[in-house]
Backbone bond lengths (Angstrom), bond angles and torsions (degrees), N, CA, C in turn:
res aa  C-N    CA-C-N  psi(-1)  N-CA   C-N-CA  omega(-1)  CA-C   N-CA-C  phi
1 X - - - 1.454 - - 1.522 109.56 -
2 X 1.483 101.29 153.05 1.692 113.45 -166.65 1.818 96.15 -77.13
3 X 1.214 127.68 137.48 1.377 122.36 156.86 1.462 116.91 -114.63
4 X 1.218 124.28 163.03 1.546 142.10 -172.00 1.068 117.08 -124.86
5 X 1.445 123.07 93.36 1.670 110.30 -168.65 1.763 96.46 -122.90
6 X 1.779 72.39 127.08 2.162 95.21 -159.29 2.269 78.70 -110.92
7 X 1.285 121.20 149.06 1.043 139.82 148.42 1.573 100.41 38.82
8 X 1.374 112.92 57.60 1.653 127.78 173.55 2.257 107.28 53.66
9 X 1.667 100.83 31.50 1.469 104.53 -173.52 1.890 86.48 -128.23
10 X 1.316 95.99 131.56 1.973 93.36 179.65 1.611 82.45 -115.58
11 X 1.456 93.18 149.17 1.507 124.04 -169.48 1.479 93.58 -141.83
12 X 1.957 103.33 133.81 1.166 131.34 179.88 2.010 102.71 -78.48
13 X 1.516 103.22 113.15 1.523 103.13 -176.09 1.305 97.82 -45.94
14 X 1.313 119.49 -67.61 1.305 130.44 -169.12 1.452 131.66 -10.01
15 X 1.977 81.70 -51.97 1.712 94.11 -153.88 1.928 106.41 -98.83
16 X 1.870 96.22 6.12 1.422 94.41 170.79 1.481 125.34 -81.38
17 X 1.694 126.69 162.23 1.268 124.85 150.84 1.517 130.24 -22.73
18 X 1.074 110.86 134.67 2.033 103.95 -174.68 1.569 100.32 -61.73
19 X 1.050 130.66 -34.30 1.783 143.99 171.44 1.264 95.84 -44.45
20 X 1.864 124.72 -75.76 1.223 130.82 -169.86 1.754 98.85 -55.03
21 X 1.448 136.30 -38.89 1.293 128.64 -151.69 1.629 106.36 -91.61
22 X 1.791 126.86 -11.11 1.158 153.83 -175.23 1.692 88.22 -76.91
23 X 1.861 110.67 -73.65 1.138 102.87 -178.05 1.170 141.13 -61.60
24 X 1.584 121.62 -17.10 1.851 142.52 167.54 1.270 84.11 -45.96
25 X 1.723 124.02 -56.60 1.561 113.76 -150.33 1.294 114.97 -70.74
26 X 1.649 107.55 -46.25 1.740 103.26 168.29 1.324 125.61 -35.16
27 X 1.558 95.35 -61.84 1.744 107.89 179.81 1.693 103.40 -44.89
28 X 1.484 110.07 -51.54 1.606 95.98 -169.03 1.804 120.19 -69.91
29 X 1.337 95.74 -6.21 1.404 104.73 175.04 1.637 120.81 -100.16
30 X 1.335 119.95 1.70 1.427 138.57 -170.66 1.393 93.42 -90.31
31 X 1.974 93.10 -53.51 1.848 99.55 -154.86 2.115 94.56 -63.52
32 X 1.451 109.24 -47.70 1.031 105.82 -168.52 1.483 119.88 -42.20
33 X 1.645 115.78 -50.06 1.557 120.74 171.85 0.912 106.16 -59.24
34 X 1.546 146.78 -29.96 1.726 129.56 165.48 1.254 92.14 -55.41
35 X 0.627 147.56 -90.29 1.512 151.22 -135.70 1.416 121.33 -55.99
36 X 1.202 114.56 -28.25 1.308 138.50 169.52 1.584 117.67 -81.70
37 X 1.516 131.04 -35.37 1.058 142.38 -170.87 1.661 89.48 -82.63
38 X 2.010 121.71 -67.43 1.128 109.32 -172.87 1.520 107.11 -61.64
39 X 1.187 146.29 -11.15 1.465 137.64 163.20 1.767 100.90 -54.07
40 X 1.175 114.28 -71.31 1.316 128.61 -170.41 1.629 98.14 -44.28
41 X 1.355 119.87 -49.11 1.568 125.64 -154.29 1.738 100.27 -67.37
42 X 1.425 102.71 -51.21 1.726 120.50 162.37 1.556 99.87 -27.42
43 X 1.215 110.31 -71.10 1.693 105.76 -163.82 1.526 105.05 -76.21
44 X 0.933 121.04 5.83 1.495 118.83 167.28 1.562 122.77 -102.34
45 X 1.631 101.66 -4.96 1.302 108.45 161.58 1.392 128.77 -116.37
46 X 1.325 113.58 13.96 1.011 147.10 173.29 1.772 111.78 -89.02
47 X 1.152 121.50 -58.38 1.180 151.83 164.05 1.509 113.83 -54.77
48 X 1.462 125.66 -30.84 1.357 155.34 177.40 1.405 94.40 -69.78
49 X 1.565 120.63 -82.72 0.840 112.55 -175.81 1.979 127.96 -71.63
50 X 0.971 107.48 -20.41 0.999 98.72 151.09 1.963 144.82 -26.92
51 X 1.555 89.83 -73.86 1.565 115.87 149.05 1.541 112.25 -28.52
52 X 1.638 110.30 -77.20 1.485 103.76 -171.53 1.653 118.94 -70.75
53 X 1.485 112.70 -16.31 1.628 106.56 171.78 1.706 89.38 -70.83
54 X 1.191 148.48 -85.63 1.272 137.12 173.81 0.855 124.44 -9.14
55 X 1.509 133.79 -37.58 1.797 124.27 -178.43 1.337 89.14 -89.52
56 X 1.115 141.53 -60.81 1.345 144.37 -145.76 1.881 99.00 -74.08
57 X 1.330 119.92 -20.96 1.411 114.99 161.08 1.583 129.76 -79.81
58 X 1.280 81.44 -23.13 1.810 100.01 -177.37 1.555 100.44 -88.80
59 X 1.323 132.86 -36.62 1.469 136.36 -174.59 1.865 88.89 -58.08
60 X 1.495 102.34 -61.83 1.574 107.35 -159.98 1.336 93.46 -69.82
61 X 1.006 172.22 -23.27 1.768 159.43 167.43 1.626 89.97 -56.64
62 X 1.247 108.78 -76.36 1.933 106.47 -167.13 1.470 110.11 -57.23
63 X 1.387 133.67 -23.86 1.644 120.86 150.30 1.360 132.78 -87.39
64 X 1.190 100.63 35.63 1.589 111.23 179.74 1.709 109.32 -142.88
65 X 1.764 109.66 -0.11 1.265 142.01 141.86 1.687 109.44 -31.82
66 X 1.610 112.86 174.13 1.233 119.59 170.13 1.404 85.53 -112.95
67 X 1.401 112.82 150.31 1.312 129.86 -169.23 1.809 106.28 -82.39
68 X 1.075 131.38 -20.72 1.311 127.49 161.35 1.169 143.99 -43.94
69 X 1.187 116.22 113.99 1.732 109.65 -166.94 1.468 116.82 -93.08
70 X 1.059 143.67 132.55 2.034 131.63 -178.23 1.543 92.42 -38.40
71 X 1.377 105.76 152.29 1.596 103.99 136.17 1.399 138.74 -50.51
72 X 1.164 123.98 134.48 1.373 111.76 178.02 1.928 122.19 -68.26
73 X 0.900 143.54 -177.84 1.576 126.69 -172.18 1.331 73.11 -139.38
74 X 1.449 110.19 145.51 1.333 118.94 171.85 1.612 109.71 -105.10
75 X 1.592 101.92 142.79 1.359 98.28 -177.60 1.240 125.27 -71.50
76 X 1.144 139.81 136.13 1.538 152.06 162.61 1.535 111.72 -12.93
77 X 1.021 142.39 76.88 1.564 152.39 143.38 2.017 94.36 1.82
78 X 1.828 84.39 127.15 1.540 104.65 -164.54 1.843 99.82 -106.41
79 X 1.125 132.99 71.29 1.753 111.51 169.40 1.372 110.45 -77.96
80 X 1.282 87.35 132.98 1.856 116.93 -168.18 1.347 107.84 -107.77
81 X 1.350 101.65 -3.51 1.910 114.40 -166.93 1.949 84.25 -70.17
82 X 1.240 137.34 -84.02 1.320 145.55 -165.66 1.364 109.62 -36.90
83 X 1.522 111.83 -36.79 1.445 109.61 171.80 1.399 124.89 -68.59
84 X 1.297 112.65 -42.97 1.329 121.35 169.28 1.350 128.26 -66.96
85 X 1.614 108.24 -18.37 1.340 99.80 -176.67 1.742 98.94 -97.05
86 X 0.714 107.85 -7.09 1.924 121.99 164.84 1.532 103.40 -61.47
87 X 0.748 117.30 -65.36 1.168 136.55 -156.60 1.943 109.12 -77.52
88 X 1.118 105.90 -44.56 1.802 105.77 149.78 1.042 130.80 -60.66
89 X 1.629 124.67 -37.90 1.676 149.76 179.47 1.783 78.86 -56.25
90 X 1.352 132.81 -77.62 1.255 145.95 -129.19 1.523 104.62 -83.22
91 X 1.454 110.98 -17.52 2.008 108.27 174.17 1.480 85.39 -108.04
92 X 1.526 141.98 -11.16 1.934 107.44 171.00 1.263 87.44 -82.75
93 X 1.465 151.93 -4.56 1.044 103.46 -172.22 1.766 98.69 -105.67
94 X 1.477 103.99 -5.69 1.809 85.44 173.01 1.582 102.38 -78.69
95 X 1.061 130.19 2.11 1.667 114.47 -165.42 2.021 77.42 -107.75
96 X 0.929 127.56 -31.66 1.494 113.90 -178.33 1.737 116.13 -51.12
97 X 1.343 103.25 -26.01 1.786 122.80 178.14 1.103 95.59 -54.57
C-alpha cells in the first residue's frame, strides 16, 4: 500500500478522501517538477561555469599576447561622382526619345 507522509505523520493513500487522494497527486507532481527543474538548474550551473573557465582562459592567452595590433589597410576610396553623372547623361537621353 501507497503511504503519504505529511509533517513526520504517514497516511494510508488508500484510506484517504478522493479530494485528499486528487491532492497526494498534485503534491506528487509539484515535488516531481522541483526535482526536475533543480536537475535542469544543476546543468545550468555546470554549463555556467564552464563558460567562465573558457573566458577566463581565453582572456589569459590574449594578455599574455604581444600587445601590437596589424595596421589597419584602408579601404580603396569609392568616387560615385562618374557614376552618377552616367547615370543622369543616360535618363536625358531616354526622355530626349
Amino acid at each position: 500500500m501507497t503511504k503519504v507522509k505529511i509533517d513526520d505523520n504517514e497516511y494510508e493513500l488508500d484510506s484517504l478522501s478522493d479530494k485528499a487522494k486528487a491532492i497526494a497527486a498534485h503534491l506528487q507532481a509539484v515535488n516531481f517538477e522541483i526535482d526536475r527543474l533543480q536537475a535542469q538548474t544543476a546543468i545550468y550551473h555546470t554549463a555556467r561555469a564552464a563558460y567562465v573557465r573558457s573566458l577566463k582562459e581565453d582572456i589569459e592567452a590574449i594578455s599574455t599576447e604581444p600587445k601590437t595590433l596589424p595596421a589597419a589597410k584602408a579601404a580603396p576610396a569609392v568616387n560615385a561622382a562618374p557614376a552618377a553623372a552616367a547615370k543622369r547623361k543616360r535618363g536625358s537621353k531616354a526622355k530626349a526619345h
